[in-house]
Structure formats: C-alpha cells, structure tokens
N, C-alpha and C positions, 0 to 999 in steps of 0.2 A: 215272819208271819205276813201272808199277805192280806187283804182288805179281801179280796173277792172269796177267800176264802173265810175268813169272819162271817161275810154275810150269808153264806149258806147255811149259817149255825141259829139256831135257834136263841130267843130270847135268855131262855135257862141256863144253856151251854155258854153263854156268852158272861153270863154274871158268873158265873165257875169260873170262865177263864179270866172274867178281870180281879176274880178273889185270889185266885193260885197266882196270878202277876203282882200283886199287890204283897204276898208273900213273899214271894222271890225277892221284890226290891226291898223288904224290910231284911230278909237276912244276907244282903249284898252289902248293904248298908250298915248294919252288925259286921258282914267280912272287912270291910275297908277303915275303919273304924279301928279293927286288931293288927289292923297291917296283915289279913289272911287272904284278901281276893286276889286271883291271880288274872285275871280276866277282868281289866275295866271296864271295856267296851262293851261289855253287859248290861251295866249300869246302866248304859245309854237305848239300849235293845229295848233293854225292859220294860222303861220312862216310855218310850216311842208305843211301844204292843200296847200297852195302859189305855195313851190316847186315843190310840188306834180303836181301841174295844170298846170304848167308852162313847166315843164318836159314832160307830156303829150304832152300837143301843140307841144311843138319844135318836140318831136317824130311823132306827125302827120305831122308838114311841112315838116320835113325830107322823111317821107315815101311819098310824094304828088309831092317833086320835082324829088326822084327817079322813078317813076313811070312814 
C-alpha cells in the first residue's frame, strides 16, 4: 500500500481501512497463535499499512484544523 495513494482517500475510507487492517492483524495473530499462519511477513505488512493509515489521518486532521 502506498502512502500517495492513502492520501487520495477520503477521511471515511481511510477509518474503513484502518478498521479492516486492524482485523486482519487480530486474526493473523489468532493464526500464529494455532501454529496456522503460513505467511509471516504479513504480520509485518499489516503493523506497517496501520501506521501508514493512521499517520495519514492524523495528517489530514492536522491540515483540517489549521485551515
């Protein structure tokens, strides 16, 4: 996922995608847990997208209340 494209996403879309990310990493974390993930490096994708999305946002509220 990249950053430039986050930012063409609206505020809304943005909280969707850090809720479906925050999903994902809770049943990656259930998979690894059972000995079922087969794909680690997800785990780490995922943690990263989060920041990513989250970082985002805050930069949009930031630029929302300056404005």
């Amino acid at each position: 996922m990249k950053a430039d494209d986050l930012r063409s996403k609206t505020p809304d879309q943005l909280r969707d995608e850090l809720v479906s990310l925050k999903k994902e990493a809770f049943n990656l974390r259930f998979q690894k847990a059972t000995n079922q993930l087969e794909n680690t490096a997800r785990i780490r994708q995922v943690r990263r997208d989060t920041a990513r999305v989250a970082t985002i946002l805050n930069e949009k509220a930031r630029d929302a209340t300056a404005n």
